[in-house]
C-alpha positions, 0 to 999 in steps of 0.5 A: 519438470512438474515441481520447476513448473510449480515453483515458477508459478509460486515466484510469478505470484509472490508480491516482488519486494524491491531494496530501498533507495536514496531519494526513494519516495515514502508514502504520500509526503515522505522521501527515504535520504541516506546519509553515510557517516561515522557518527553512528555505530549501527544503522539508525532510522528516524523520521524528520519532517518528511524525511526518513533518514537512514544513517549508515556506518562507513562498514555498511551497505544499504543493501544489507537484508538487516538495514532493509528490513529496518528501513521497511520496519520505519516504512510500514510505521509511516505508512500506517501514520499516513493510512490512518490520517487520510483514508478513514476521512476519504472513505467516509466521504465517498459512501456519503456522496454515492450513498454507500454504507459500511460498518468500520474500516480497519487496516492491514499490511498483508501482501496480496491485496489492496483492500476487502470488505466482508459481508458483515459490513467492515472495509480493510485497507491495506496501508501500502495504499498510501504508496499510489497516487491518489487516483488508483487510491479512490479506485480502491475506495470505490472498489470496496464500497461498491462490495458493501452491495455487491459481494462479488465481481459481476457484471452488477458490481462493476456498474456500482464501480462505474459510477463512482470512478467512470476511468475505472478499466484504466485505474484496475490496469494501473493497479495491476503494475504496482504492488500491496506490499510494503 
């Protein structure tokens, strides 16, 4: 029973990775369209404006665990694209209007965290952030910048959240109903 319990406990914490979907959106500016047709031999991907175009065989499945990590593949390429072109830029602007300093900003795509900052100054971004409206985005932001003051959770660091995202509780609980990973 002590291994069952161990097990669901593993599963409860484990980041949950849902299929792609037709229509499904991608990041800040893309949708996931699925096209059925033999014109192609083997699933194929490719990113069209603001499309990410699946082509799928008349024998294939978009469930298929190989056409979905495919899809993920091209997914994790857009959302690094969208990461590197909005949040340096978004990051920078919030330290300077609330007076924060930090080192540099480096992405990742590990599944258990949105962000982090470490005591020498440098803030890492997940690039699954660019799949969250724009608002739980900046709580993140203001998240990470207030531990370039305070490497901890205390009550002195959620005042440093506080005063760069006032709607804070509320942003931290939305947060909590999505997941980092892509």
């Amino acid at each position: 029973a002590q291994s069952r319990d161990s097990l669901r406990q593993l599963l409860a914490s484990t980041p949950r990775r849902d299929n792609y979907t037709d229509g499904q959106p991608i990041g800040q500016h893309h949708k996931l369209a699925i096209v059925h047709t033999g014109m192609v031999a083997l699933p194929t991907t490719k990113v069209e404006r603001n499309r990410l175009l699946v082509m799928l065989p008349p024998q294939a499945s978009l469930d298929e665990s190989t056409v979905q990590q495919q899809i993920r593949d091209t997914v994790t390429r857009i959302l690094r694209r969208e990461a590197k072109a909005y949040l340096p830029d978004k990051l920078a602007a919030m330290a300077r209007q609330h007076g924060f300093h930090y080192e540099r900003v480096r992405f990742s795509h590990s599944g258990g965290r949105w962000g982090s900052c470490s005591s020498t100054g440098t803030i890492s971004l997940n690039i699954a952030l660019m799949k969250l409206d724009p608002v739980l985005i900046d709580y993140v932001l203001a998240h990470e910048l207030s531990h370039t003051r305070q490497m901890n959770h205390s009550s002195a660091f959620w005042s440093e959240v506080a005063a760069i995202d006032p709607h804070y509780k509320l942003h931290r609980q939305q947060l909590k109903r999505e997941s980092p990973v892509v």
